[in-house]
Biotite code that builds the C-alpha atoms (Angstrom):
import biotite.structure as struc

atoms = struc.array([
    struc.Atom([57.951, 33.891, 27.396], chain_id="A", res_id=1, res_name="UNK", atom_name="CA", element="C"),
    struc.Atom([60.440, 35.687, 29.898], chain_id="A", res_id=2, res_name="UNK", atom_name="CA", element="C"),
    struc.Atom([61.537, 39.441, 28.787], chain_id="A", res_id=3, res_name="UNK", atom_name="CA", element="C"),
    struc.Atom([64.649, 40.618, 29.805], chain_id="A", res_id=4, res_name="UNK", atom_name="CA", element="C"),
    struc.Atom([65.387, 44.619, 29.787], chain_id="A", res_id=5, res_name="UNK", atom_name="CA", element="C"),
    struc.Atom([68.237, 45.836, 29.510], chain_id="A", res_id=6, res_name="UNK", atom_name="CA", element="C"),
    struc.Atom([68.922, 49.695, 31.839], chain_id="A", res_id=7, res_name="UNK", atom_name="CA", element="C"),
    struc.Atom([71.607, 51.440, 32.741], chain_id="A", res_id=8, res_name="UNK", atom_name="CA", element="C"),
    struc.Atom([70.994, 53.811, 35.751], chain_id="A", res_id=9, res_name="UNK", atom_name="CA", element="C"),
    struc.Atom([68.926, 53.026, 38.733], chain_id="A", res_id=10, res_name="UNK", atom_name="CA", element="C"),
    struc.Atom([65.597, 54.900, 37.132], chain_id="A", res_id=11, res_name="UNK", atom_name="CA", element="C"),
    struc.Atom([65.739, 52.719, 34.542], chain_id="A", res_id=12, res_name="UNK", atom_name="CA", element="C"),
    struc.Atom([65.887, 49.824, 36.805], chain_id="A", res_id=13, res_name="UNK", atom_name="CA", element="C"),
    struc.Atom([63.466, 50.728, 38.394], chain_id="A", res_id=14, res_name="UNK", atom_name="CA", element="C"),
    struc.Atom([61.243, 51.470, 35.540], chain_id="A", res_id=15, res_name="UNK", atom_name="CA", element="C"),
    struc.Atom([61.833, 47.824, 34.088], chain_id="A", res_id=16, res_name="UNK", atom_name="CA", element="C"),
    struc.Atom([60.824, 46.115, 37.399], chain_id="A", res_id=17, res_name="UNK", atom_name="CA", element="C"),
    struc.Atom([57.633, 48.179, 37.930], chain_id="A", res_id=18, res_name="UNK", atom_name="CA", element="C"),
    struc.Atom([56.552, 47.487, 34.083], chain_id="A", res_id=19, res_name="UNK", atom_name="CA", element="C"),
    struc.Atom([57.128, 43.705, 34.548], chain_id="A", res_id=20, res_name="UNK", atom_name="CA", element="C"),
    struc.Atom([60.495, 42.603, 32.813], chain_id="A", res_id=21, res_name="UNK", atom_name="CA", element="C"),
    struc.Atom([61.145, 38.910, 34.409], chain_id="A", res_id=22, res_name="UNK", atom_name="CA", element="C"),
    struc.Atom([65.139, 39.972, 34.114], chain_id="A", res_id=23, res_name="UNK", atom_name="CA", element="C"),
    struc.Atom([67.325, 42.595, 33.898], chain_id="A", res_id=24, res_name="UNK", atom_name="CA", element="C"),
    struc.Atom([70.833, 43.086, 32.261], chain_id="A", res_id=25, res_name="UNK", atom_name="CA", element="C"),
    struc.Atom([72.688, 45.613, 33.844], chain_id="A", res_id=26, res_name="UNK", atom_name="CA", element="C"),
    struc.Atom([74.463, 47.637, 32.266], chain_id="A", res_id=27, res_name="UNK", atom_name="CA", element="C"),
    struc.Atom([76.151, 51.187, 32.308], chain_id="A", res_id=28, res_name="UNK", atom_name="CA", element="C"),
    struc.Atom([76.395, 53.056, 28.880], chain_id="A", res_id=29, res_name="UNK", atom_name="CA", element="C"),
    struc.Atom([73.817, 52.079, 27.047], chain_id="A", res_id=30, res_name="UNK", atom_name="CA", element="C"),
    struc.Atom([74.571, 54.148, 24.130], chain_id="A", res_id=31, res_name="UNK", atom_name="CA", element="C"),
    struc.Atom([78.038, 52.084, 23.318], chain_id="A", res_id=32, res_name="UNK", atom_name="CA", element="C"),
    struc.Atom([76.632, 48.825, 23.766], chain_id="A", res_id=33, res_name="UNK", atom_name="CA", element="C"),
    struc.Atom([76.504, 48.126, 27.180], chain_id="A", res_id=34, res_name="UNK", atom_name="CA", element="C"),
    struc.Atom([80.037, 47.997, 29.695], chain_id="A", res_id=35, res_name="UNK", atom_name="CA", element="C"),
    struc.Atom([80.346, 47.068, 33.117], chain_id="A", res_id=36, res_name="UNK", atom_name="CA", element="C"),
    struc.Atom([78.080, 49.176, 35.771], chain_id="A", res_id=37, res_name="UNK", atom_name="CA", element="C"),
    struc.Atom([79.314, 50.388, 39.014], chain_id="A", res_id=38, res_name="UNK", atom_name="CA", element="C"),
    struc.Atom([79.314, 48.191, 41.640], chain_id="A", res_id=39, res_name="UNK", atom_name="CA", element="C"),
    struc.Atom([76.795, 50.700, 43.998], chain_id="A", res_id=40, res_name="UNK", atom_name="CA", element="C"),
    struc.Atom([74.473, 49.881, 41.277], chain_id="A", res_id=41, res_name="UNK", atom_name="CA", element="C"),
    struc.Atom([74.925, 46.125, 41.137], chain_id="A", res_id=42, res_name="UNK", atom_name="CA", element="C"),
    struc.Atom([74.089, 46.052, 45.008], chain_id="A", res_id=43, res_name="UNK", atom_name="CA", element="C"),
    struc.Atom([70.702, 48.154, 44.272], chain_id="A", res_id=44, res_name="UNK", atom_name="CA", element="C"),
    struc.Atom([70.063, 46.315, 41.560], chain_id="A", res_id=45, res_name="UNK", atom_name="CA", element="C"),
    struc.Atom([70.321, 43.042, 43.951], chain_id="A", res_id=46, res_name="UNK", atom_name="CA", element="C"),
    struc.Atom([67.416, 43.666, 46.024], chain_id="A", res_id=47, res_name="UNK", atom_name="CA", element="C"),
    struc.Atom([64.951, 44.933, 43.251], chain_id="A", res_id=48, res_name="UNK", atom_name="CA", element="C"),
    struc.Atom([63.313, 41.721, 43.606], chain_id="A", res_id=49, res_name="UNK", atom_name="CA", element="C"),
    struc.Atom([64.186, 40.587, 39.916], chain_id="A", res_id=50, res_name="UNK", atom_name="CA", element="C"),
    struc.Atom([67.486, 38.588, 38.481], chain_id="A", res_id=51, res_name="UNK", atom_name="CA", element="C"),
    struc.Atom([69.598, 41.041, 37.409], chain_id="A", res_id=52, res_name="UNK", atom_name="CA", element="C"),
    struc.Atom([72.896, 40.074, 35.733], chain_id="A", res_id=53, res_name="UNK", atom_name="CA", element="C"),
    struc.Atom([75.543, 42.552, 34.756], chain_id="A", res_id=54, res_name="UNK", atom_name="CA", element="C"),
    struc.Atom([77.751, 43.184, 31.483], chain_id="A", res_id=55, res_name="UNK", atom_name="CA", element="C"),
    struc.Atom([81.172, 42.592, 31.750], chain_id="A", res_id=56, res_name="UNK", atom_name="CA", element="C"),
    struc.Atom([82.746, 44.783, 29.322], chain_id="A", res_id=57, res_name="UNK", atom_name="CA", element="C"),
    struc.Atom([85.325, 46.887, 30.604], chain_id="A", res_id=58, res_name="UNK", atom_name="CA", element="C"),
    struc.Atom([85.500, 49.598, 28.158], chain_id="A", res_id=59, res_name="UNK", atom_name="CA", element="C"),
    struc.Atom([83.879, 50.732, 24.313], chain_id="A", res_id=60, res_name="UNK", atom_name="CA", element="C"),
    struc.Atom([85.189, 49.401, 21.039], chain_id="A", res_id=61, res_name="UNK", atom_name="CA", element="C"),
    struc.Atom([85.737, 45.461, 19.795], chain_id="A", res_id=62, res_name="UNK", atom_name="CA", element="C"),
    struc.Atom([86.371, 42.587, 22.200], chain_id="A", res_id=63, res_name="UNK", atom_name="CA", element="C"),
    struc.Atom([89.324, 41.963, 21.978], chain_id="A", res_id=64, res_name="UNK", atom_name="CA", element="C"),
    struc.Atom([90.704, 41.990, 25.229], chain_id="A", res_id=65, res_name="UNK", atom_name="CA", element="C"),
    struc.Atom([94.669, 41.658, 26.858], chain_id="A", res_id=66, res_name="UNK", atom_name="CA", element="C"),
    struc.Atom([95.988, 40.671, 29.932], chain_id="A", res_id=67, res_name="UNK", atom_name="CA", element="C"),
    struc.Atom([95.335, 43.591, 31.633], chain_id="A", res_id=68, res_name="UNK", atom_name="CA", element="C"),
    struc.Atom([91.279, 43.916, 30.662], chain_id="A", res_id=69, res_name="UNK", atom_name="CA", element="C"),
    struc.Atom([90.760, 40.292, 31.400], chain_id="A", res_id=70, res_name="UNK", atom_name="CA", element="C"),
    struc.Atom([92.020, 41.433, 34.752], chain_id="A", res_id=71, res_name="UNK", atom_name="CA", element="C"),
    struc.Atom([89.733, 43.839, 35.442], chain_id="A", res_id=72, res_name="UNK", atom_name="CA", element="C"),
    struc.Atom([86.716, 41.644, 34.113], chain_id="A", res_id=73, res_name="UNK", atom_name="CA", element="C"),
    struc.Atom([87.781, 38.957, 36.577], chain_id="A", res_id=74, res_name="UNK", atom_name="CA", element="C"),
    struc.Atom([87.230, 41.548, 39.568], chain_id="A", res_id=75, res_name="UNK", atom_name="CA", element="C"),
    struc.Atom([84.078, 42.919, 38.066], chain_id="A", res_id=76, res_name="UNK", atom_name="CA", element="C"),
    struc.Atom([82.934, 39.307, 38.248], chain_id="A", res_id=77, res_name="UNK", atom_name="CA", element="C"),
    struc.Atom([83.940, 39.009, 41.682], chain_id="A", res_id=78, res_name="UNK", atom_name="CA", element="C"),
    struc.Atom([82.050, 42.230, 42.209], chain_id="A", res_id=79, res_name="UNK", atom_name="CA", element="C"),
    struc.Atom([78.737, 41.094, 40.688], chain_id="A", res_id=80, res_name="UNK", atom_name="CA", element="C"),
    struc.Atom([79.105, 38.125, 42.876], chain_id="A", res_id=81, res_name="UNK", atom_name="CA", element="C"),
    struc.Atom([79.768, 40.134, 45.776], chain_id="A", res_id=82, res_name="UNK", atom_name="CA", element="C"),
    struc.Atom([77.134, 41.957, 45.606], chain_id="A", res_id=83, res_name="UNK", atom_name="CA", element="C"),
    struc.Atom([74.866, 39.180, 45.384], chain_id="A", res_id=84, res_name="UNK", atom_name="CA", element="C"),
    struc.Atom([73.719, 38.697, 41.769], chain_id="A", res_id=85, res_name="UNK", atom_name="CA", element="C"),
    struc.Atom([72.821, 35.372, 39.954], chain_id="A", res_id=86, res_name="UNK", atom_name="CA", element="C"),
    struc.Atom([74.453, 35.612, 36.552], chain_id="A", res_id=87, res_name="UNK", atom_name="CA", element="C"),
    struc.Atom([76.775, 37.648, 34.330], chain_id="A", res_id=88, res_name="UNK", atom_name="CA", element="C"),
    struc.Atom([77.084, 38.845, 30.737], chain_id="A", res_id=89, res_name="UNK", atom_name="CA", element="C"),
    struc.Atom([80.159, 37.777, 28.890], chain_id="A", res_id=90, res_name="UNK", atom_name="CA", element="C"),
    struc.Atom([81.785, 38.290, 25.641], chain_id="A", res_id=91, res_name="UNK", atom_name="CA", element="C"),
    struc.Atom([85.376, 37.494, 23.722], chain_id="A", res_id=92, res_name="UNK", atom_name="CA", element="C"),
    struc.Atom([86.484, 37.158, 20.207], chain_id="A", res_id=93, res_name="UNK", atom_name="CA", element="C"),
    struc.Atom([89.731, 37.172, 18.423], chain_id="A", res_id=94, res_name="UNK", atom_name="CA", element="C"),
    struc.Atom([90.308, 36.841, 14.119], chain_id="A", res_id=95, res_name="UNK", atom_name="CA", element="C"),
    struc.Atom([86.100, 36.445, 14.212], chain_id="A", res_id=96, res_name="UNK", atom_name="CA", element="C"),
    struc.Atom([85.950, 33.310, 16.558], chain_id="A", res_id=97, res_name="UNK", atom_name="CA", element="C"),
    struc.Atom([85.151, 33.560, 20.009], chain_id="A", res_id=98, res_name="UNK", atom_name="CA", element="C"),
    struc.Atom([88.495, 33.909, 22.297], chain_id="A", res_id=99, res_name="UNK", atom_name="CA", element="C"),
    struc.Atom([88.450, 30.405, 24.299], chain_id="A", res_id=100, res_name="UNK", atom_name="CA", element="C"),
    struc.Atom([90.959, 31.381, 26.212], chain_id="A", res_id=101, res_name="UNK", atom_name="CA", element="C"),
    struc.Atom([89.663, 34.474, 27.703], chain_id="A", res_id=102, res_name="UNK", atom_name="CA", element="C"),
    struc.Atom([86.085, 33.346, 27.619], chain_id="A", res_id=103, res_name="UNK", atom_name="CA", element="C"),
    struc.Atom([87.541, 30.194, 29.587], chain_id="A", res_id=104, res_name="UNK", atom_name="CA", element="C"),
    struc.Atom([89.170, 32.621, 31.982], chain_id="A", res_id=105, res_name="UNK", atom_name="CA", element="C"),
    struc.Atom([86.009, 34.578, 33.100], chain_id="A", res_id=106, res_name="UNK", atom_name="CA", element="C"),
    struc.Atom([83.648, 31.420, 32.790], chain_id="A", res_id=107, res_name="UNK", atom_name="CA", element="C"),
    struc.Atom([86.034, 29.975, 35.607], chain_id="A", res_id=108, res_name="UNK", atom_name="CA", element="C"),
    struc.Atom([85.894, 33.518, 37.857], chain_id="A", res_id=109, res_name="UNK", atom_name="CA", element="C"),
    struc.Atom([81.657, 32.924, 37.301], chain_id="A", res_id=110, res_name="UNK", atom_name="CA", element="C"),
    struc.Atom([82.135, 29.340, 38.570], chain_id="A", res_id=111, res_name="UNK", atom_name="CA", element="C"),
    struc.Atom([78.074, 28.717, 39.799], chain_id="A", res_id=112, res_name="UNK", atom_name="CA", element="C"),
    struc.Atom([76.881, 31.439, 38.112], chain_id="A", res_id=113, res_name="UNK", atom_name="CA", element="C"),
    struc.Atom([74.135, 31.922, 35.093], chain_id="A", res_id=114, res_name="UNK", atom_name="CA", element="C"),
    struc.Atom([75.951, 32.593, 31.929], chain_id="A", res_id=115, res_name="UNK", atom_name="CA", element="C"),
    struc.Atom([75.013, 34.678, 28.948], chain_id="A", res_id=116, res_name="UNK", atom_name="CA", element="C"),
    struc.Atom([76.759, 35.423, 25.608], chain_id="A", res_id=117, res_name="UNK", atom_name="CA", element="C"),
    struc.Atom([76.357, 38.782, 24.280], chain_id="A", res_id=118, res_name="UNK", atom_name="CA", element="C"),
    struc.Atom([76.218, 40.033, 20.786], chain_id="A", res_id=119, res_name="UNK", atom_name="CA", element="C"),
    struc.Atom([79.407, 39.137, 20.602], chain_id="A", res_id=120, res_name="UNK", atom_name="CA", element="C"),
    struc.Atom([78.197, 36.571, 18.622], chain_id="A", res_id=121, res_name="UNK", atom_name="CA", element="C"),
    struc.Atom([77.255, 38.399, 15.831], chain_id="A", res_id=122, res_name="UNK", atom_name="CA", element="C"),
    struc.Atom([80.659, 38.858, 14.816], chain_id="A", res_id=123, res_name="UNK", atom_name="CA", element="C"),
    struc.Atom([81.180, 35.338, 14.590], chain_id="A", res_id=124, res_name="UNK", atom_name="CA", element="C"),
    struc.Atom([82.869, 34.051, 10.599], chain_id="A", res_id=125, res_name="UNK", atom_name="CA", element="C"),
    struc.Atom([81.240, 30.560, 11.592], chain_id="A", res_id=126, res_name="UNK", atom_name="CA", element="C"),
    struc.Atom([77.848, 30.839, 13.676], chain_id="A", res_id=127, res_name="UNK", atom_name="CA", element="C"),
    struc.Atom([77.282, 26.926, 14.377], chain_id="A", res_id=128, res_name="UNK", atom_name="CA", element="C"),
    struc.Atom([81.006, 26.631, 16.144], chain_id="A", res_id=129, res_name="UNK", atom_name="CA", element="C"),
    struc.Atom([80.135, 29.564, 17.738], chain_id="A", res_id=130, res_name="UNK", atom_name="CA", element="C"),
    struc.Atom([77.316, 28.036, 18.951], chain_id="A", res_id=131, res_name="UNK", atom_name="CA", element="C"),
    struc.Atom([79.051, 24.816, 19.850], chain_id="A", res_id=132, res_name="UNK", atom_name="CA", element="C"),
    struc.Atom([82.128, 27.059, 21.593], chain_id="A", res_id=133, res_name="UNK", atom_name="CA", element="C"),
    struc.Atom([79.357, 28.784, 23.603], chain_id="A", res_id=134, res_name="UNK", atom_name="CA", element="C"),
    struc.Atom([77.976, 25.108, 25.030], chain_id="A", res_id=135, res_name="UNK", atom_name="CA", element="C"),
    struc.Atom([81.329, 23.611, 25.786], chain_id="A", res_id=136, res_name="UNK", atom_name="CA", element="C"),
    struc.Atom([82.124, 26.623, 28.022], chain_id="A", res_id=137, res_name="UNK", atom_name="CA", element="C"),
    struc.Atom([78.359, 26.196, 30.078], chain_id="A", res_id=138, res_name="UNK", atom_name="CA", element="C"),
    struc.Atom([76.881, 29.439, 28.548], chain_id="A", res_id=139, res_name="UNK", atom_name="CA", element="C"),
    struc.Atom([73.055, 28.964, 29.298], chain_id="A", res_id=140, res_name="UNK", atom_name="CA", element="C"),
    struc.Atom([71.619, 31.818, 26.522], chain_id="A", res_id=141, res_name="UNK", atom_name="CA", element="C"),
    struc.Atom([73.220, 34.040, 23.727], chain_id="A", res_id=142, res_name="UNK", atom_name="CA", element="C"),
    struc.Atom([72.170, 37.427, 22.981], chain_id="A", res_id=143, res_name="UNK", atom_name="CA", element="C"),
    struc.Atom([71.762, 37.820, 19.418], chain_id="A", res_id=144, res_name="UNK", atom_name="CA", element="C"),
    struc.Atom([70.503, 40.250, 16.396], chain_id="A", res_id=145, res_name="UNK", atom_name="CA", element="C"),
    struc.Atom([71.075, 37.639, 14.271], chain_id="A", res_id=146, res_name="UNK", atom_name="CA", element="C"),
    struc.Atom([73.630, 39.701, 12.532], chain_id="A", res_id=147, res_name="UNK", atom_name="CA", element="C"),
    struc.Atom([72.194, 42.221, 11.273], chain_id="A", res_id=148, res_name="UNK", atom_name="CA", element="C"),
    struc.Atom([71.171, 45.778, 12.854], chain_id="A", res_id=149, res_name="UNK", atom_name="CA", element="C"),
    struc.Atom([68.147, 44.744, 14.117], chain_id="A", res_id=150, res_name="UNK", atom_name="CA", element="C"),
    struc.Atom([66.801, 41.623, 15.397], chain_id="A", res_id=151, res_name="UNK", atom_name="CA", element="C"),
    struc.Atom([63.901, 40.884, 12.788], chain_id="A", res_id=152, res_name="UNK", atom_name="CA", element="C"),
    struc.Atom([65.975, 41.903, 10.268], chain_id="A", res_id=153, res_name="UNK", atom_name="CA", element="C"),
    struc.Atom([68.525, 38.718, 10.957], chain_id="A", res_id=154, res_name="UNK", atom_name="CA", element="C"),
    struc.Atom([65.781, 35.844, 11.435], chain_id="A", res_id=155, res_name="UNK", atom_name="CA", element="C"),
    struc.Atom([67.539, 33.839, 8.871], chain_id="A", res_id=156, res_name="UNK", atom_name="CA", element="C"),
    struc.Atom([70.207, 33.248, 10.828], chain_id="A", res_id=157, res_name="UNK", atom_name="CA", element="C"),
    struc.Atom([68.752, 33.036, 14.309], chain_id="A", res_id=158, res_name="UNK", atom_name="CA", element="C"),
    struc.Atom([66.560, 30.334, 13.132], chain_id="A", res_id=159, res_name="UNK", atom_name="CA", element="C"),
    struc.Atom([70.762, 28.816, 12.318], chain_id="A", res_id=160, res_name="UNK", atom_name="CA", element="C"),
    struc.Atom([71.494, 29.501, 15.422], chain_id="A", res_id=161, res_name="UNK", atom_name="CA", element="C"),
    struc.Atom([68.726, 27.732, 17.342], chain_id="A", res_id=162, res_name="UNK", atom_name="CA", element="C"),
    struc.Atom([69.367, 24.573, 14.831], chain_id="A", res_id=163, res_name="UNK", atom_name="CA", element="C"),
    struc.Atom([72.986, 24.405, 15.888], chain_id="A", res_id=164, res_name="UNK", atom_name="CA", element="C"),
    struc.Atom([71.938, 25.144, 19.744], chain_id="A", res_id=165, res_name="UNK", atom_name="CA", element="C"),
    struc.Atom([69.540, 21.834, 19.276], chain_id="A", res_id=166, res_name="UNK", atom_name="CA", element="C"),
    struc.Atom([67.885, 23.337, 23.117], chain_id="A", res_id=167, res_name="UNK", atom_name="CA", element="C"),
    struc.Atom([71.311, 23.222, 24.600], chain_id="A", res_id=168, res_name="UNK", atom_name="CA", element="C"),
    struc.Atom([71.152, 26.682, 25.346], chain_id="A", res_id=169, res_name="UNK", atom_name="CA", element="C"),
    struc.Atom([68.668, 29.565, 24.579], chain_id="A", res_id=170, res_name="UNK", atom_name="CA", element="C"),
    struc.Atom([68.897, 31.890, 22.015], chain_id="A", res_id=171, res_name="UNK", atom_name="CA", element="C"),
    struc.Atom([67.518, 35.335, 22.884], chain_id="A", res_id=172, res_name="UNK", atom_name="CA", element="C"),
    struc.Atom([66.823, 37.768, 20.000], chain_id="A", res_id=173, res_name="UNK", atom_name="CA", element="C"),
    struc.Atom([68.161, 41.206, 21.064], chain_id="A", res_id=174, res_name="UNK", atom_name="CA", element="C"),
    struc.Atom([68.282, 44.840, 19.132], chain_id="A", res_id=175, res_name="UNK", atom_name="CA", element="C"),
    struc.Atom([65.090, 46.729, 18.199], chain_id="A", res_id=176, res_name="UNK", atom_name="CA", element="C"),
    struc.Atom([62.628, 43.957, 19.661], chain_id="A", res_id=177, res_name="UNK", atom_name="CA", element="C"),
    struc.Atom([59.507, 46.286, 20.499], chain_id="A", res_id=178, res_name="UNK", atom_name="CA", element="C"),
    struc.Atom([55.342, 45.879, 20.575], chain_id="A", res_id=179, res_name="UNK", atom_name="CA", element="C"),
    struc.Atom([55.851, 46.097, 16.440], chain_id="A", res_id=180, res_name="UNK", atom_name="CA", element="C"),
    struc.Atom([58.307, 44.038, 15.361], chain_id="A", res_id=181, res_name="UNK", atom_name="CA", element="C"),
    struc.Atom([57.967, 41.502, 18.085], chain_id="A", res_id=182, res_name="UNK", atom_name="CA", element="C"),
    struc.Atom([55.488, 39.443, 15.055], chain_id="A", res_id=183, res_name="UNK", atom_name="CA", element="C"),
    struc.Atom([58.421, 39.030, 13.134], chain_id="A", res_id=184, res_name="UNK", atom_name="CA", element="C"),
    struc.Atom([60.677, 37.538, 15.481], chain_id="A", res_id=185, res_name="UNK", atom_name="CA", element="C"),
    struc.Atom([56.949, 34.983, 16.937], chain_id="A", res_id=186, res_name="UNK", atom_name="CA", element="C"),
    struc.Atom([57.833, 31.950, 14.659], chain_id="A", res_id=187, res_name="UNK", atom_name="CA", element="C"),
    struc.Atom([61.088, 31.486, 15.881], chain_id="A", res_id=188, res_name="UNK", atom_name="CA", element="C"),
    struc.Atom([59.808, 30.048, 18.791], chain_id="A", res_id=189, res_name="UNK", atom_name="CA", element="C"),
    struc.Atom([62.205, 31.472, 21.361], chain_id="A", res_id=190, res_name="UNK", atom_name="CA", element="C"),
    struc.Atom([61.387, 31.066, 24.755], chain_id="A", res_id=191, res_name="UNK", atom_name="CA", element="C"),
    struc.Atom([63.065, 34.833, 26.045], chain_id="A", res_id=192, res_name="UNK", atom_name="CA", element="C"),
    struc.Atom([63.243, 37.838, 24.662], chain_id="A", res_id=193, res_name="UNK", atom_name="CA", element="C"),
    struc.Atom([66.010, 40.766, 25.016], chain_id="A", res_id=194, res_name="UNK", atom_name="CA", element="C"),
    struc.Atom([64.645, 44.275, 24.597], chain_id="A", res_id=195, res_name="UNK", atom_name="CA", element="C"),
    struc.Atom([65.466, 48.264, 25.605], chain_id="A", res_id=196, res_name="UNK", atom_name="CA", element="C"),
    struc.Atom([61.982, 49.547, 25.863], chain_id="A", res_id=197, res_name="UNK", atom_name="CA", element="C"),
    struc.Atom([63.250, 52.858, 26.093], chain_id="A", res_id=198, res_name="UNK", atom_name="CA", element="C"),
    struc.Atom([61.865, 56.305, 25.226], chain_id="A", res_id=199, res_name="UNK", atom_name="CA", element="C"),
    struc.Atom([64.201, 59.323, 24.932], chain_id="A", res_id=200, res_name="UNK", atom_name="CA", element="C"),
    struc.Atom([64.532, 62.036, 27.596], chain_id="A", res_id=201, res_name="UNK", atom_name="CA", element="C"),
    struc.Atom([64.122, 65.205, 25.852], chain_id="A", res_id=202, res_name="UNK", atom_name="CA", element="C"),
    struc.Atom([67.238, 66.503, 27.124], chain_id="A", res_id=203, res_name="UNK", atom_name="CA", element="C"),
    struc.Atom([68.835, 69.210, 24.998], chain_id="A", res_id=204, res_name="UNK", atom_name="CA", element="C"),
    struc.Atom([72.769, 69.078, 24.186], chain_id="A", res_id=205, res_name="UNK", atom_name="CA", element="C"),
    struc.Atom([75.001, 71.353, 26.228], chain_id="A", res_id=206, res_name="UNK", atom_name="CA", element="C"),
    struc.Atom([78.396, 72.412, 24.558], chain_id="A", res_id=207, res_name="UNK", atom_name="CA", element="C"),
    struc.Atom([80.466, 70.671, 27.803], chain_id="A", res_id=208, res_name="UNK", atom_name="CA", element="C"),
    struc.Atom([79.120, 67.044, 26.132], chain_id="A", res_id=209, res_name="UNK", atom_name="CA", element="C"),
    struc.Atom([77.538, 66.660, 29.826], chain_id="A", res_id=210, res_name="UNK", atom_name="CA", element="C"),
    struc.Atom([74.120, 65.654, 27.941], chain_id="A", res_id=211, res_name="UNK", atom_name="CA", element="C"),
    struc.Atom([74.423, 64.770, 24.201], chain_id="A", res_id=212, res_name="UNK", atom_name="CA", element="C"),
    struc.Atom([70.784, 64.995, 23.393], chain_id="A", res_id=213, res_name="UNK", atom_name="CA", element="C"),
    struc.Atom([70.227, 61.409, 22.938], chain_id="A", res_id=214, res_name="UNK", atom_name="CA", element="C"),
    struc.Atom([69.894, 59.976, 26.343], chain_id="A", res_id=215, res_name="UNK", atom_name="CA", element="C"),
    struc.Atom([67.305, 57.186, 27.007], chain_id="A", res_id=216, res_name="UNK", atom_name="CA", element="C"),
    struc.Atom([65.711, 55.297, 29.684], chain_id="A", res_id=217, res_name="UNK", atom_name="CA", element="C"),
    struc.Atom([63.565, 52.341, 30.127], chain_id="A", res_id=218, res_name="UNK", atom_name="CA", element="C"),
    struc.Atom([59.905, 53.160, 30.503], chain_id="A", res_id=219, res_name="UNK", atom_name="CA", element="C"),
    struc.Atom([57.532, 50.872, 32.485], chain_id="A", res_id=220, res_name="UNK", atom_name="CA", element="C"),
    struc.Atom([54.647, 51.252, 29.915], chain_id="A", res_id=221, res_name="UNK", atom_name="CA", element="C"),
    struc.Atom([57.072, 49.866, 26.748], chain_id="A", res_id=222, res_name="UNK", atom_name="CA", element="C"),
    struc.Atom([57.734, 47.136, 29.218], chain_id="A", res_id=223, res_name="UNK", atom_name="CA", element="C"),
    struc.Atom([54.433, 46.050, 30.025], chain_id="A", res_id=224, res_name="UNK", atom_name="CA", element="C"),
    struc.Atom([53.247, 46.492, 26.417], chain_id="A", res_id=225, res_name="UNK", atom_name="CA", element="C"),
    struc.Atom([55.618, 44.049, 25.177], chain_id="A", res_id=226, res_name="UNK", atom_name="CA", element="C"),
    struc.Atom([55.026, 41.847, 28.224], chain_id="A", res_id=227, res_name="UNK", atom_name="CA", element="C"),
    struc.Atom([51.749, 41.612, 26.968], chain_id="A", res_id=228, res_name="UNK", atom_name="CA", element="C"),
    struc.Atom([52.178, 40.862, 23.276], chain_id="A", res_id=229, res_name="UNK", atom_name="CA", element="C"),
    struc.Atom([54.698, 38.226, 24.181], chain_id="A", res_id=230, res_name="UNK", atom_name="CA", element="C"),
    struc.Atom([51.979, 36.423, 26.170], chain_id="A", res_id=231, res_name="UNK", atom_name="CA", element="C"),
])
């Protein structure tokens, strides 16, 4: 069973690689989802001696992306290359279908490299052309909750998912996967696993917004624990 962990400063990184986590998504903002990290942390993050593949998500909010964003994804795809890293994160929907179009777009930019569908999937209308969308375009795993807030809380419909993928691509339950909820997701029979293990910081507020009291950050010991249970 391969964990991925997702981080989004260097700390966290290296937290994640020193607990054990066989792959990293790299991200910056955390607490919005995940967007695009900086490119000085995409080239640390390519010698930490694990895969690490980035989001591509150029700003908060939906994903429904023009001209411009598309743009600027296409460069930060060129950057993750750039710096050396395997794989990317990708995402695109329009009217609750995935955006072929712009999902074609940055699949082409990531010509050669692993691809993996975010939760963007979740939003889908029609999960099973989703699924077959995400195939056509060479997407090798999706990232999903299943739908619903947390991962074991949308089991119905990843089992639909993994159905409809027939082994054509993984399908990686994401969102609240920890040591204690990780038995509801076992029957599935997924063969990765997408998780924060993160504990909060402790920070208190300050009234500039600098720290919002609810900063987190990947802890080595939630990493190996659910390393462990996942066997």
């Amino acid at each position: 069973m391969l964990l991925e962990v997702c981080v989004d400063d260097a700390p966290g990184l290296a937290e994640a690689v020193a607990g054990g986590a066989d792959r990293v998504e790299l991200c910056a903002a955390l607490g919005v989802g995940g967007l695009t990290p900086s490119p000085g942390l995409m080239e640390v993050a390519a010698g930490c001696g694990v895969p690490c593949y980035p989001m591509i998500r150029p700003r908060p909010g939906d994903f429904c992306f023009d001209a411009a964003e598309v743009a600027v994804m296409r460069a930060d795809i060129r950057a993750a290359r750039a710096a050396g890293l395997g794989g990317v994160v990708l995402g695109a929907e329009r009217g609750g279908r995935l955006d072929l179009g712009v999902l074609a777009d940055l699949v082409a930019e990531a010509e050669g490299m692993d691809l993996t569908l975010h939760r963007v999937i979740d939003l889908m209308a029609d999960v099973e052309a989703a699924v077959e969308m995400a195939v056509a375009l060479g997407f090798r795993r999706m990232l999903s909750s299943g739908g619903a807030r947390v991962a074991h809380e949308g089991v119905a419909r990843l089992g639909v998912m993994m159905r409809a993928a027939r082994g054509r691509l993984s399908v990686m339950p994401g969102s609240g996967v920890t040591v204690q909820t990780w038995p509801l997701l076992a029957g599935l029979g997924v063969r990765e696993v997408h998780a924060s293990c993160a504990v909060g910081l402790g920070a208190k507020a300050d009234a500039f917004g600098f720290v919002t009291g609810a900063e987190r950050r990947c802890d080595r010991g939630r990493v190996a624990g659910l390393k462990a249970v996942l066997g």
